[in-house]
CHARMM-style PDB file with segment names, atoms N, HN, CA, C and O in Angstrom:
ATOM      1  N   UNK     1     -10.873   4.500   8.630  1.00  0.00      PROA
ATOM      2  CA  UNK     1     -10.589   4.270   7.239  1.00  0.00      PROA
ATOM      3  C   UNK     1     -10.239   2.791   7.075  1.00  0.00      PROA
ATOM      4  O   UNK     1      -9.064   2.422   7.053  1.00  0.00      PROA
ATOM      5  N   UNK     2     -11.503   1.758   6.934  1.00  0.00      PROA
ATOM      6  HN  UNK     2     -12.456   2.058   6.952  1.00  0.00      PROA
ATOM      7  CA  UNK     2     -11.047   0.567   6.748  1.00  0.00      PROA
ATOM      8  C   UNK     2     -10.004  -0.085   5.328  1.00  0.00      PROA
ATOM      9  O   UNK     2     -10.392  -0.059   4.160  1.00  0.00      PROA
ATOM     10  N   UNK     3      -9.087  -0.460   5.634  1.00  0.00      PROA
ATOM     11  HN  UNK     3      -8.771  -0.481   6.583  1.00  0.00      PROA
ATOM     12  CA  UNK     3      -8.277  -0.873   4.620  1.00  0.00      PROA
ATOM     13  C   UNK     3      -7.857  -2.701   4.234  1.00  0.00      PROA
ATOM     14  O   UNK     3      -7.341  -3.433   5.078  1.00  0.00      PROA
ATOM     15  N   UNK     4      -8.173  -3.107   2.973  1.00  0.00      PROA
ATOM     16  HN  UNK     4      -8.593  -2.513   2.288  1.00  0.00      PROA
ATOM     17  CA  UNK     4      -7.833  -4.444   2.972  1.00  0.00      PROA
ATOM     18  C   UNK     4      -6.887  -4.847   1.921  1.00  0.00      PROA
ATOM     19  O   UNK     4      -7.185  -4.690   0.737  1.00  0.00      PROA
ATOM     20  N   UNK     5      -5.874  -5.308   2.247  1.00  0.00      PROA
ATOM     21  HN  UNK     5      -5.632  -5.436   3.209  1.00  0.00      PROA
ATOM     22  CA  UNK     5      -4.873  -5.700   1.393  1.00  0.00      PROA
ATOM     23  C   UNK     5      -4.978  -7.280   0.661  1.00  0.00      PROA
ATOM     24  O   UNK     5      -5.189  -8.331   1.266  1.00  0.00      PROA
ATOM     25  N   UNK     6      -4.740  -7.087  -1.007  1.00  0.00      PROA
ATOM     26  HN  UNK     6      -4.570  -6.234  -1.499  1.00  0.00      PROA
ATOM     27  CA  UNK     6      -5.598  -7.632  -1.666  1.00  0.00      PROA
ATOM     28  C   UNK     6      -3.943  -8.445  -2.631  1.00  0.00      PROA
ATOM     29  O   UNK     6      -3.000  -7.667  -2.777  1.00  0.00      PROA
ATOM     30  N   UNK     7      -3.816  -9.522  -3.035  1.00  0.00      PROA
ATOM     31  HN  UNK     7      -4.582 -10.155  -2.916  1.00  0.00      PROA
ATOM     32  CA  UNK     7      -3.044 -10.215  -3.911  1.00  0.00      PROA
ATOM     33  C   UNK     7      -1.913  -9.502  -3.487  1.00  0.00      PROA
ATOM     34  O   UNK     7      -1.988  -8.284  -3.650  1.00  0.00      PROA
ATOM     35  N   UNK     8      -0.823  -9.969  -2.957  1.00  0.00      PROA
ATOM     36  HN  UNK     8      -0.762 -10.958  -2.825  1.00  0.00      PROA
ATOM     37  CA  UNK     8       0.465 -10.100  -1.880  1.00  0.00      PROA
ATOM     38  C   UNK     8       1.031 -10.751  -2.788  1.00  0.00      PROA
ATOM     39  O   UNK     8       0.572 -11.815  -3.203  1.00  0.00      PROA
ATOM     40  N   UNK     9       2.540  -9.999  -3.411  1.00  0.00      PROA
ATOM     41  HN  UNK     9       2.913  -9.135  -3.074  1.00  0.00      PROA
ATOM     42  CA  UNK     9       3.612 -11.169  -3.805  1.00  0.00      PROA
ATOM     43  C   UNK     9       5.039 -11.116  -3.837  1.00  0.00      PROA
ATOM     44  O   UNK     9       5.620 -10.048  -3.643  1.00  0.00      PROA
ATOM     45  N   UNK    10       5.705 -12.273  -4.086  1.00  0.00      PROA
ATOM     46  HN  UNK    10       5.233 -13.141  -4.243  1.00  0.00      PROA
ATOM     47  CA  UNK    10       7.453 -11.392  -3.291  1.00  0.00      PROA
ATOM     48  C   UNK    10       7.876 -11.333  -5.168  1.00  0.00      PROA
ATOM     49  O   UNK    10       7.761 -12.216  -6.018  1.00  0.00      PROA
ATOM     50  N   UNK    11       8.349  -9.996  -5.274  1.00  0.00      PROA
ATOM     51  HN  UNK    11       8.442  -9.279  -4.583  1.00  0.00      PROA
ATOM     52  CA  UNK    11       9.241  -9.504  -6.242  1.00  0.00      PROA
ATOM     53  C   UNK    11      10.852 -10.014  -6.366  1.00  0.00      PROA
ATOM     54  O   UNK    11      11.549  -9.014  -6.196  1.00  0.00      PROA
ATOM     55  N   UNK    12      11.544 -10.992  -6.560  1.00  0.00      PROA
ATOM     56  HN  UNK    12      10.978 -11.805  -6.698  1.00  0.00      PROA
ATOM     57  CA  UNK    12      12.704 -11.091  -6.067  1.00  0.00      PROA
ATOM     58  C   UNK    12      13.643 -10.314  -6.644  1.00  0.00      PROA
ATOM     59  O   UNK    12      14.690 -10.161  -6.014  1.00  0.00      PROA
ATOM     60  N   UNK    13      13.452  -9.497  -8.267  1.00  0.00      PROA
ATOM     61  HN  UNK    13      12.602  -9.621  -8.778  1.00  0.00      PROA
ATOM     62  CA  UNK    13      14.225  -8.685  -8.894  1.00  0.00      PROA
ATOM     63  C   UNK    13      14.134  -7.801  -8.031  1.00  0.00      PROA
ATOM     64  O   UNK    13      15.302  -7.440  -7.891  1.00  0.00      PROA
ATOM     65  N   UNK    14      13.179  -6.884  -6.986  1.00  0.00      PROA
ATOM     66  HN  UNK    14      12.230  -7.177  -7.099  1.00  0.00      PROA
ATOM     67  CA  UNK    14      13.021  -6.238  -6.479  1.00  0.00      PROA
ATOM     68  C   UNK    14      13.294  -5.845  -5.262  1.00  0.00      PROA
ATOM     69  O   UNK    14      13.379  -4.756  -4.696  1.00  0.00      PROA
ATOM     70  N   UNK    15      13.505  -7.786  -4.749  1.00  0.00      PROA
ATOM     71  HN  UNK    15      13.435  -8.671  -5.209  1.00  0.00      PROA
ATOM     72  CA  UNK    15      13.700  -7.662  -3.650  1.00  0.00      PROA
ATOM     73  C   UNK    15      12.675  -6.918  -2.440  1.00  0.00      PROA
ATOM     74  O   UNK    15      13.027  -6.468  -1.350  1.00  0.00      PROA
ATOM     75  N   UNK    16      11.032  -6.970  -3.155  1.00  0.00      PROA
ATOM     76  HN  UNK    16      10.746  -7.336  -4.041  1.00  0.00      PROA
ATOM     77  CA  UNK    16       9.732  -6.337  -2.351  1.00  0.00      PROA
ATOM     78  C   UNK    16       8.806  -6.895  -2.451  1.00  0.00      PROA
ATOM     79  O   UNK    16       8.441  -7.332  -3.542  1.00  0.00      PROA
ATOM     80  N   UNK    17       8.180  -7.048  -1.431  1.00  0.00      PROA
ATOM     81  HN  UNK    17       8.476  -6.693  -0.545  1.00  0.00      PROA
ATOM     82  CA  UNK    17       6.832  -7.277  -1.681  1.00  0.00      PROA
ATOM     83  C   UNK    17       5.657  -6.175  -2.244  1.00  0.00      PROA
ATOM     84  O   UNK    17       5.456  -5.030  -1.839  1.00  0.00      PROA
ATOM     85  N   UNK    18       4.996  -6.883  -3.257  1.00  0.00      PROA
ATOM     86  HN  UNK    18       5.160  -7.813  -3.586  1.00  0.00      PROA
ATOM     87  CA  UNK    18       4.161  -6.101  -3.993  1.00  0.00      PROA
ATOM     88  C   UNK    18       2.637  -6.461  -3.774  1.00  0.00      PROA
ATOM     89  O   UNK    18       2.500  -7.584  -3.289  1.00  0.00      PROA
ATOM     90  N   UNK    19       1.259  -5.664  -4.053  1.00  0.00      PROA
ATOM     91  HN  UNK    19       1.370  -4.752  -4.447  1.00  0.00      PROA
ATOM     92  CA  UNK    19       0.495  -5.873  -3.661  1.00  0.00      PROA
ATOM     93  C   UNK    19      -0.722  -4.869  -4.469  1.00  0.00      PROA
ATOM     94  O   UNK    19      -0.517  -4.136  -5.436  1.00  0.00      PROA
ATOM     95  N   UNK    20      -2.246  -5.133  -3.624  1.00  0.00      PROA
ATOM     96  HN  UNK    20      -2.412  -5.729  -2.838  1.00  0.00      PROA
ATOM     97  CA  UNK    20      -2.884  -3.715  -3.750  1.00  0.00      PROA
ATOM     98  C   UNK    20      -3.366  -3.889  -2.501  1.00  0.00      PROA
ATOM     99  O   UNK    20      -3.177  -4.760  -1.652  1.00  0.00      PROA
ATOM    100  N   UNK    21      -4.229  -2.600  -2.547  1.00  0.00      PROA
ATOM    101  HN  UNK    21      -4.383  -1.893  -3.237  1.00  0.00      PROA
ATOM    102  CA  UNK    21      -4.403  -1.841  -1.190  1.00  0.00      PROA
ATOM    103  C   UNK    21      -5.365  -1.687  -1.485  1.00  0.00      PROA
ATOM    104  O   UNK    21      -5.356  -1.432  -2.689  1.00  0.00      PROA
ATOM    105  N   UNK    22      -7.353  -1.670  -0.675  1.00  0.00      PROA
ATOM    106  HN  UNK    22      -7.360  -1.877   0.303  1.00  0.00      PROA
ATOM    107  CA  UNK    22      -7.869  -1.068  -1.202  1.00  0.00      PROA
ATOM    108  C   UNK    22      -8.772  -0.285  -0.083  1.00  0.00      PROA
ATOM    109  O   UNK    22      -9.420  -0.904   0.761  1.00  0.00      PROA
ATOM    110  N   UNK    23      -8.748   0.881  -0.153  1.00  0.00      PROA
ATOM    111  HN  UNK    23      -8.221   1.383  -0.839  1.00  0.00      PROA
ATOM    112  CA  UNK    23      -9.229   1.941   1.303  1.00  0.00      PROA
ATOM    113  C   UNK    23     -10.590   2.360   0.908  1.00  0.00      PROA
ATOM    114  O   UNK    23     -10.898   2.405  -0.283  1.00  0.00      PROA
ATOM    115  N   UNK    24     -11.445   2.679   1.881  1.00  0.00      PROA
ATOM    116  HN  UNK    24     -11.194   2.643   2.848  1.00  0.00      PROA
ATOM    117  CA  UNK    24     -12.413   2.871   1.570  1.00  0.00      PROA
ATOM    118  C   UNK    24     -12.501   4.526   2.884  1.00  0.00      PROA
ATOM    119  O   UNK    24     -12.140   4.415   4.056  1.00  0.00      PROA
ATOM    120  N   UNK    25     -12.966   5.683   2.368  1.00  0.00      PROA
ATOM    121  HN  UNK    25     -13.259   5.774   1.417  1.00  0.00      PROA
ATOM    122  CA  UNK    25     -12.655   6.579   2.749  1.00  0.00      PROA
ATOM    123  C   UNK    25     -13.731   7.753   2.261  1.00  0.00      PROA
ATOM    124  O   UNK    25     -13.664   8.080   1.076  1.00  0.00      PROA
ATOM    125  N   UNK    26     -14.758   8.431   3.142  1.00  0.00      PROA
ATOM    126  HN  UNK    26     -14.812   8.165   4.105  1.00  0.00      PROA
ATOM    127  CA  UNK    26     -15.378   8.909   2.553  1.00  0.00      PROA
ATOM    128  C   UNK    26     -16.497   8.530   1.767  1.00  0.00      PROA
ATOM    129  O   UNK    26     -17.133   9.268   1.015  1.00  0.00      PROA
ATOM    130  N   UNK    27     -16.715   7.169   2.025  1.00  0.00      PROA
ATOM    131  HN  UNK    27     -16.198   6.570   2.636  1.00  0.00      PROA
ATOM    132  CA  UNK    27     -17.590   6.388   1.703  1.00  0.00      PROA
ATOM    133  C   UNK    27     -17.010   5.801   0.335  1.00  0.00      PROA
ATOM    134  O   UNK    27     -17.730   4.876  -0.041  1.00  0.00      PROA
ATOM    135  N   UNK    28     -16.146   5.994  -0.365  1.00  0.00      PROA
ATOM    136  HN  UNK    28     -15.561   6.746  -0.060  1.00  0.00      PROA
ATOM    137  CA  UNK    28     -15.668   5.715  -1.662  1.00  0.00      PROA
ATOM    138  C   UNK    28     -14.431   4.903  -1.026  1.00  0.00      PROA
ATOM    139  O   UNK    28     -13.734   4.862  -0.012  1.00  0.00      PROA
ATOM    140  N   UNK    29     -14.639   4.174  -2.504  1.00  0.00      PROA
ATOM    141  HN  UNK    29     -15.205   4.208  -3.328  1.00  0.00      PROA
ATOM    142  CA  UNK    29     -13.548   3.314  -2.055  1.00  0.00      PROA
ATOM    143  C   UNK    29     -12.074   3.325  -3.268  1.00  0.00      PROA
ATOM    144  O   UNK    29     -12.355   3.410  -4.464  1.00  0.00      PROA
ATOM    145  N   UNK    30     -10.912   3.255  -2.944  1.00  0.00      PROA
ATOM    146  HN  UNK    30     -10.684   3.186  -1.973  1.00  0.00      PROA
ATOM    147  CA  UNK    30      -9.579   3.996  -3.338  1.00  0.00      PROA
ATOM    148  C   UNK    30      -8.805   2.567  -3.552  1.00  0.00      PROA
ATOM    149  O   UNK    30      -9.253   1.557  -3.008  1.00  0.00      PROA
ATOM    150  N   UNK    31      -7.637   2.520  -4.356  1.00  0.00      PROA
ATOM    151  HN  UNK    31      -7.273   3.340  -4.797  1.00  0.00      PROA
ATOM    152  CA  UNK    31      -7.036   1.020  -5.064  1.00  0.00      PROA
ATOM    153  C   UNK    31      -5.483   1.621  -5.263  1.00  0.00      PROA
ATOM    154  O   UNK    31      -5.309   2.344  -6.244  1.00  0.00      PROA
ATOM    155  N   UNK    32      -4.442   1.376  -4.450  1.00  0.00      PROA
ATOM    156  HN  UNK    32      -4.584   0.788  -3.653  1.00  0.00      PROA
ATOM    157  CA  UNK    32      -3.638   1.625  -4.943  1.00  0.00      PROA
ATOM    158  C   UNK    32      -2.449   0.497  -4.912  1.00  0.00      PROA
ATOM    159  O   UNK    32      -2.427  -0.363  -4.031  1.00  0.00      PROA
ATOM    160  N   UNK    33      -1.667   0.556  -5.732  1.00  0.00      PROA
ATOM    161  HN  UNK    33      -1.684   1.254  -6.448  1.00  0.00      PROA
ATOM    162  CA  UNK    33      -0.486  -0.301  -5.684  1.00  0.00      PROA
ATOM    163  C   UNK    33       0.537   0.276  -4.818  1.00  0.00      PROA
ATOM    164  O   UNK    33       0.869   1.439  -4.590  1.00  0.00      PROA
ATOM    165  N   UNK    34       1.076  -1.221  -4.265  1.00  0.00      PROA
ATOM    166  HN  UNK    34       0.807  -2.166  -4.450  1.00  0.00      PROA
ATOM    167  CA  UNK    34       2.143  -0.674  -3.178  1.00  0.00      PROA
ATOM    168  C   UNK    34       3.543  -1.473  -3.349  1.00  0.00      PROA
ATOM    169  O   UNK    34       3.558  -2.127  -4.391  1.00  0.00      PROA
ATOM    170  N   UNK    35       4.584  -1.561  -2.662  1.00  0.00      PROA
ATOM    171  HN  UNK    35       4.572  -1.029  -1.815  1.00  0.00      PROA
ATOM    172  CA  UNK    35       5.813  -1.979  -2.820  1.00  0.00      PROA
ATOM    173  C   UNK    35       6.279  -1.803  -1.496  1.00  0.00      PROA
ATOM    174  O   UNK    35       5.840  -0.871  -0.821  1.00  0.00      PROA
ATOM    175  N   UNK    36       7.249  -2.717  -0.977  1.00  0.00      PROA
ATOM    176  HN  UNK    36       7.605  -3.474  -1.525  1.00  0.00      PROA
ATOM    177  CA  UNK    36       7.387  -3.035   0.225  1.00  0.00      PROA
ATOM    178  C   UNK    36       8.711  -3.480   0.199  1.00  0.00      PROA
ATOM    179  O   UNK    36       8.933  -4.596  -0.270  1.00  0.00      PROA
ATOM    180  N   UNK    37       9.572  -2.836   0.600  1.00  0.00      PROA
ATOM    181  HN  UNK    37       9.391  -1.930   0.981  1.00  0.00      PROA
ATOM    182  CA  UNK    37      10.970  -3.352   0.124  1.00  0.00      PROA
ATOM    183  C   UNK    37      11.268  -4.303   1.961  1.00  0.00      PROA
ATOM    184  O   UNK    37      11.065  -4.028   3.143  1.00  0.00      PROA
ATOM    185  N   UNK    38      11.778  -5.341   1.250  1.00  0.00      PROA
ATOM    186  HN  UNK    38      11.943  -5.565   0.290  1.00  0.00      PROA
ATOM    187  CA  UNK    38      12.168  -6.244   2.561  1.00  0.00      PROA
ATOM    188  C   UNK    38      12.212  -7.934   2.097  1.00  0.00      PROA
ATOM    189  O   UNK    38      11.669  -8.464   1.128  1.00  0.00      PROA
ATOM    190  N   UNK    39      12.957  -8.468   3.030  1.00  0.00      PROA
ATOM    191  HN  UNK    39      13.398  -8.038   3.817  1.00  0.00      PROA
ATOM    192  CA  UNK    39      13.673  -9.847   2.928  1.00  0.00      PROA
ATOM    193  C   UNK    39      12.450 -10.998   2.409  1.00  0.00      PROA
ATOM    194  O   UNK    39      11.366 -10.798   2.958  1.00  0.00      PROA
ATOM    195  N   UNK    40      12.479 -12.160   1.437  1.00  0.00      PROA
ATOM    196  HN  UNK    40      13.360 -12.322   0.991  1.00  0.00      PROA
ATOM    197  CA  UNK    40      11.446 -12.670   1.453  1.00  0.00      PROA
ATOM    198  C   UNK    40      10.917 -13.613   2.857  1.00  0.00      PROA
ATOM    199  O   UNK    40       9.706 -13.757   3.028  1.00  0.00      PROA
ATOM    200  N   UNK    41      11.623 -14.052   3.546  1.00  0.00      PROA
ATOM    201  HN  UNK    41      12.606 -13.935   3.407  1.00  0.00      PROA
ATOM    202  CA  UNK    41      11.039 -14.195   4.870  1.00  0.00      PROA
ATOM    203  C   UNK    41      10.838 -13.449   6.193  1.00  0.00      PROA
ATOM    204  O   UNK    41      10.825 -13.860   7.353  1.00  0.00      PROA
ATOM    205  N   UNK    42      10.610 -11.622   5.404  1.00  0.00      PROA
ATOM    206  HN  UNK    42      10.621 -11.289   4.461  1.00  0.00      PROA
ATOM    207  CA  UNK    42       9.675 -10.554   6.504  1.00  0.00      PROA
ATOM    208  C   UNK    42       8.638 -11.246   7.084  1.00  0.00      PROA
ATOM    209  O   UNK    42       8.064 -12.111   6.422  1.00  0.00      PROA
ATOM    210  N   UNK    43       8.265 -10.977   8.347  1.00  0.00      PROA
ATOM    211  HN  UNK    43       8.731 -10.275   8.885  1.00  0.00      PROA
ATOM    212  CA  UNK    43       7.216 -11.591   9.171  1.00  0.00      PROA
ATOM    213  C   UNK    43       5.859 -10.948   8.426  1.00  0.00      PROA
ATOM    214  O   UNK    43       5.482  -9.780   8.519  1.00  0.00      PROA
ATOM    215  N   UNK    44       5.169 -12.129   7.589  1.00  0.00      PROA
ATOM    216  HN  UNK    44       5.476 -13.078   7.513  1.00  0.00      PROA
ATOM    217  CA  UNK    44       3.617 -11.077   7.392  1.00  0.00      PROA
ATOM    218  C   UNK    44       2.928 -10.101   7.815  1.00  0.00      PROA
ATOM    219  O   UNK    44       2.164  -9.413   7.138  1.00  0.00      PROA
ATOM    220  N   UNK    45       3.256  -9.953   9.389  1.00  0.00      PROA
ATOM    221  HN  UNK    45       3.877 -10.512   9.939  1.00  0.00      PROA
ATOM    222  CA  UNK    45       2.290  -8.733  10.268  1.00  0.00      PROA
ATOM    223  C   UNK    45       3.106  -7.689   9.614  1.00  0.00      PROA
ATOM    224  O   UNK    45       2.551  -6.711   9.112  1.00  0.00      PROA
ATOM    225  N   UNK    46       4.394  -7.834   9.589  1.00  0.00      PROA
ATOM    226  HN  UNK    46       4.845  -8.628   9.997  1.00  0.00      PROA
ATOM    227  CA  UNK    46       4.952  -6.406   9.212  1.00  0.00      PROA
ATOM    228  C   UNK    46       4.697  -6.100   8.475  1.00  0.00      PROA
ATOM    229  O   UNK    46       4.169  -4.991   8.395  1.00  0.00      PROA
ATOM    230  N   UNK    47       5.021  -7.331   6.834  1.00  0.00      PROA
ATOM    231  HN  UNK    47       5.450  -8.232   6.899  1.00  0.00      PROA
ATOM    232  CA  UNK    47       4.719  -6.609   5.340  1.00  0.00      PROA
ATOM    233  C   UNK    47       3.338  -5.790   5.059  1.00  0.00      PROA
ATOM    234  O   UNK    47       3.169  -4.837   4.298  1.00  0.00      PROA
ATOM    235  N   UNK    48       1.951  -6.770   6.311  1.00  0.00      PROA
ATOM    236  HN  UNK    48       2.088  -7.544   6.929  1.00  0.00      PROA
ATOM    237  CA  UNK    48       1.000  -6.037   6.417  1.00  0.00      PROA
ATOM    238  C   UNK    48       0.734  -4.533   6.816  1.00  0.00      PROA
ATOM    239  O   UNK    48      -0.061  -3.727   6.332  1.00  0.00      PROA
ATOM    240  N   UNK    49       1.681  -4.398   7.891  1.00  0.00      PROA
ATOM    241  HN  UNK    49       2.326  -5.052   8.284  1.00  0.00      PROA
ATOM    242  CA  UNK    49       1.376  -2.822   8.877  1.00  0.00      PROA
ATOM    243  C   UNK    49       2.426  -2.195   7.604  1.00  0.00      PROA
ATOM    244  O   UNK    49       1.792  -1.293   7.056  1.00  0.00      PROA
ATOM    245  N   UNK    50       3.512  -2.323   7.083  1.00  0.00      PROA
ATOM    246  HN  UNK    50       4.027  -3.055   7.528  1.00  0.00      PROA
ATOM    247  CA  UNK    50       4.156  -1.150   6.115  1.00  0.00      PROA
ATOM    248  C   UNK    50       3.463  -0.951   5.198  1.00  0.00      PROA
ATOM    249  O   UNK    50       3.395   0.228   4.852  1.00  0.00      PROA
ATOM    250  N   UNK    51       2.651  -1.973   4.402  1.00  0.00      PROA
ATOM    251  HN  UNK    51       2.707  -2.931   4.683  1.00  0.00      PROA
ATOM    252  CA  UNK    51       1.116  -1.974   3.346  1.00  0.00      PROA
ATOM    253  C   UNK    51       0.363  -1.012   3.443  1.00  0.00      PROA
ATOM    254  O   UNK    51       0.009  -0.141   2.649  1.00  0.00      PROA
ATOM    255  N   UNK    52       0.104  -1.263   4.642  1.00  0.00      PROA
ATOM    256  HN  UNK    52       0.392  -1.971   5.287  1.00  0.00      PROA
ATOM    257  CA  UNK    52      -1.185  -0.080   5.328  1.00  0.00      PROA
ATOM    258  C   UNK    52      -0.595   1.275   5.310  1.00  0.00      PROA
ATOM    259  O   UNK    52      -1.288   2.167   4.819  1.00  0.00      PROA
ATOM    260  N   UNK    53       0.489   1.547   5.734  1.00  0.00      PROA
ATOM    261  HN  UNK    53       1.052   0.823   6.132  1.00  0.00      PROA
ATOM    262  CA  UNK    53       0.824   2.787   6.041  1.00  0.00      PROA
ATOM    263  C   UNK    53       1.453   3.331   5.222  1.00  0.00      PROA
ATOM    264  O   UNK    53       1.713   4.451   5.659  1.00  0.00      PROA
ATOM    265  N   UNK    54       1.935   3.172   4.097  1.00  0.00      PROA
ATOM    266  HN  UNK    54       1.724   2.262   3.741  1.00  0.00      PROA
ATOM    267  CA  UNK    54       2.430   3.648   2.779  1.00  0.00      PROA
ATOM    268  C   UNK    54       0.622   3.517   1.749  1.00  0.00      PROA
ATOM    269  O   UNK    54       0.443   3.727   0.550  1.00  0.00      PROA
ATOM    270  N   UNK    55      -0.198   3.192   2.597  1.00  0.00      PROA
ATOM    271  HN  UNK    55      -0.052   3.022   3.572  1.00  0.00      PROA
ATOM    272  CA  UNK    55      -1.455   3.498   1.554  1.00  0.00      PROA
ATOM    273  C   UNK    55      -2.158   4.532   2.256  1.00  0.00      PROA
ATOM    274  O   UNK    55      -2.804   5.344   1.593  1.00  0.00      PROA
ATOM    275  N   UNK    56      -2.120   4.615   3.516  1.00  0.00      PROA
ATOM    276  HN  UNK    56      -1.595   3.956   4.054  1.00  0.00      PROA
ATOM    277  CA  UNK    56      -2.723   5.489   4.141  1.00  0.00      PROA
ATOM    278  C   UNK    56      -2.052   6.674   3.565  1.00  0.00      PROA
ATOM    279  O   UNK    56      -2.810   7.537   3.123  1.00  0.00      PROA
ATOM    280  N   UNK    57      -0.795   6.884   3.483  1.00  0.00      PROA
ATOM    281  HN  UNK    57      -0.179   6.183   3.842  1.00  0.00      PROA
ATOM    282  CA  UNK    57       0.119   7.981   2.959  1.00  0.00      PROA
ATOM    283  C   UNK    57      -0.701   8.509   2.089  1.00  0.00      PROA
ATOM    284  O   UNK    57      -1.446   9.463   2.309  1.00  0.00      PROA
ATOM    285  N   UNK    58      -0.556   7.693   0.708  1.00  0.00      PROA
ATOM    286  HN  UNK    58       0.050   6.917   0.529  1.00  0.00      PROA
ATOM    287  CA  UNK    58      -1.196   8.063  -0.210  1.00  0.00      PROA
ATOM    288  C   UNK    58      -2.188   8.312   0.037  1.00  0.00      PROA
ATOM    289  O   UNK    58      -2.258   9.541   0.034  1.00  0.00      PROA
ATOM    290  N   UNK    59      -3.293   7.798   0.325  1.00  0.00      PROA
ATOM    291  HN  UNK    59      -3.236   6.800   0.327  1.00  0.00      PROA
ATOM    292  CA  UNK    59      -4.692   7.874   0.484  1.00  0.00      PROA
ATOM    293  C   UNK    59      -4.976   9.190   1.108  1.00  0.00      PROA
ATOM    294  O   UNK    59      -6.082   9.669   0.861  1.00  0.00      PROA
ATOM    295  N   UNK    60      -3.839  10.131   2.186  1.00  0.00      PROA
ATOM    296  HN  UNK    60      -2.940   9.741   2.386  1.00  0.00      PROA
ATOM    297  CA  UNK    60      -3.987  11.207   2.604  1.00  0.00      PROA
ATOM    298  C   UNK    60      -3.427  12.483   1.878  1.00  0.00      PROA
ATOM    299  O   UNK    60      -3.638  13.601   2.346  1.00  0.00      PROA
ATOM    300  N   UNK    61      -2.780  12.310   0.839  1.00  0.00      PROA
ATOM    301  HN  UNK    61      -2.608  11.401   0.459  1.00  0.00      PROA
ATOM    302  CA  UNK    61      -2.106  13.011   0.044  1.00  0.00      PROA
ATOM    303  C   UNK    61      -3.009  14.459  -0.643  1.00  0.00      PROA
ATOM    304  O   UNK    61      -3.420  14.091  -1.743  1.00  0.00      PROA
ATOM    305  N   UNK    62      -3.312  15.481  -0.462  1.00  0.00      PROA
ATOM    306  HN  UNK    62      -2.978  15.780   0.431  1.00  0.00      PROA
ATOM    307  CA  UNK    62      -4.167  16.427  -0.428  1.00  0.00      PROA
ATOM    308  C   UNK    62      -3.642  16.698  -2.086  1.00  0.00      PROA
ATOM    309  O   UNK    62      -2.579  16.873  -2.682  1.00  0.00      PROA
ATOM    310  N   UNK    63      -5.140  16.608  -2.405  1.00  0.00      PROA
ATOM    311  HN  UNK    63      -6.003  16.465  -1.920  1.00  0.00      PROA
ATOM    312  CA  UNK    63      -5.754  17.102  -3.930  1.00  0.00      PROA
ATOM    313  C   UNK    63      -4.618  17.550  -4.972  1.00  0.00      PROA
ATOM    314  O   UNK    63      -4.386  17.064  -6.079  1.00  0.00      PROA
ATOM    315  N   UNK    64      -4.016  18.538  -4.362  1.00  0.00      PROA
ATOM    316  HN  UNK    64      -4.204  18.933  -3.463  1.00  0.00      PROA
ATOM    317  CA  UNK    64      -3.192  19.915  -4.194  1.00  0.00      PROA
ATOM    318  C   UNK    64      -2.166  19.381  -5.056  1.00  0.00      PROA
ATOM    319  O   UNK    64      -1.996  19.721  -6.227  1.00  0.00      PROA
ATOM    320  N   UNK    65      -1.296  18.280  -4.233  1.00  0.00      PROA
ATOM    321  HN  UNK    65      -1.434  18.004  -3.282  1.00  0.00      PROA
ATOM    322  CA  UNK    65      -0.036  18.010  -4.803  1.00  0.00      PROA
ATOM    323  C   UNK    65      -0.054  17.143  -6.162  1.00  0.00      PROA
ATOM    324  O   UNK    65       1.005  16.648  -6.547  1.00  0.00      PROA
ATOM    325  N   UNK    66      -0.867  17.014  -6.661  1.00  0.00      PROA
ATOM    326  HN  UNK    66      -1.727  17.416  -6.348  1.00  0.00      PROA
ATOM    327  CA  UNK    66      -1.346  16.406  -7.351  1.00  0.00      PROA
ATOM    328  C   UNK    66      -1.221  16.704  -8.526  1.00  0.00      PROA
ATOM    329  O   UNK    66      -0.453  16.326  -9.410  1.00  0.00      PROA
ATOM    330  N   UNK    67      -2.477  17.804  -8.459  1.00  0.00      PROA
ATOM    331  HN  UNK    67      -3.101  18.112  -7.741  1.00  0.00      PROA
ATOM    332  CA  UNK    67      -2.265  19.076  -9.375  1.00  0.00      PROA
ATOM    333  C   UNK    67      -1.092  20.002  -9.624  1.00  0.00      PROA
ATOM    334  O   UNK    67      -1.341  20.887 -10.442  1.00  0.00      PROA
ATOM    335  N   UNK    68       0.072  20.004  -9.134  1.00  0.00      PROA
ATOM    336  HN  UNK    68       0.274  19.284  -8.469  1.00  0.00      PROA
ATOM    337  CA  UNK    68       1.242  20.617  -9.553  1.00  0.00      PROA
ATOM    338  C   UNK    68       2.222  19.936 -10.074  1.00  0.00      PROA
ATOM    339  O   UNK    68       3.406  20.265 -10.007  1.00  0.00      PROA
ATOM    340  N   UNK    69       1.544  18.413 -10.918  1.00  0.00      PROA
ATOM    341  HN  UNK    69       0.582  18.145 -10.972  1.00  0.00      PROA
ATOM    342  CA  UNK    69       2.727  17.942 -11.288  1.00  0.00      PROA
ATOM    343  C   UNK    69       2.968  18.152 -12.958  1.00  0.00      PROA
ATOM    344  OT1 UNK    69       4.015  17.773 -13.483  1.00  0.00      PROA
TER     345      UNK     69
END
């Protein structure tokens, strides 16, 4: 599931880094916004790997739960 993280920026009200995500999965490709709570001088690899894996989350989130809201 190739994923590329797209316009990165530090929130300081927030205190997160904010961003999009965009996965391509199934041959389709998926856009979600993310939030990244952490210091503005987090090491990039990290803000990158927590990016990824709070989109993968989503991106795996079955149909299902979706529909019961």
């Amino acid at each position: 599931m190739p994923v590329v993280i797209k316009d990165v920026w530090y929130n300081l009200t927030n205190r997160a880094f904010e961003g999009r995500i965009d996965i391509t999965r199934g041959g389709k490709f998926f856009r979600y916004p993310c939030s990244v709570e952490g210091p503005m001088n987090m090491a990039p690899s990290d803000v990158r790997c927590r990016m990824e894996s709070k989109a993968r989350d989503m991106s795996d989130t079955p149909p299902a739960v979706f529909l019961s809201l």
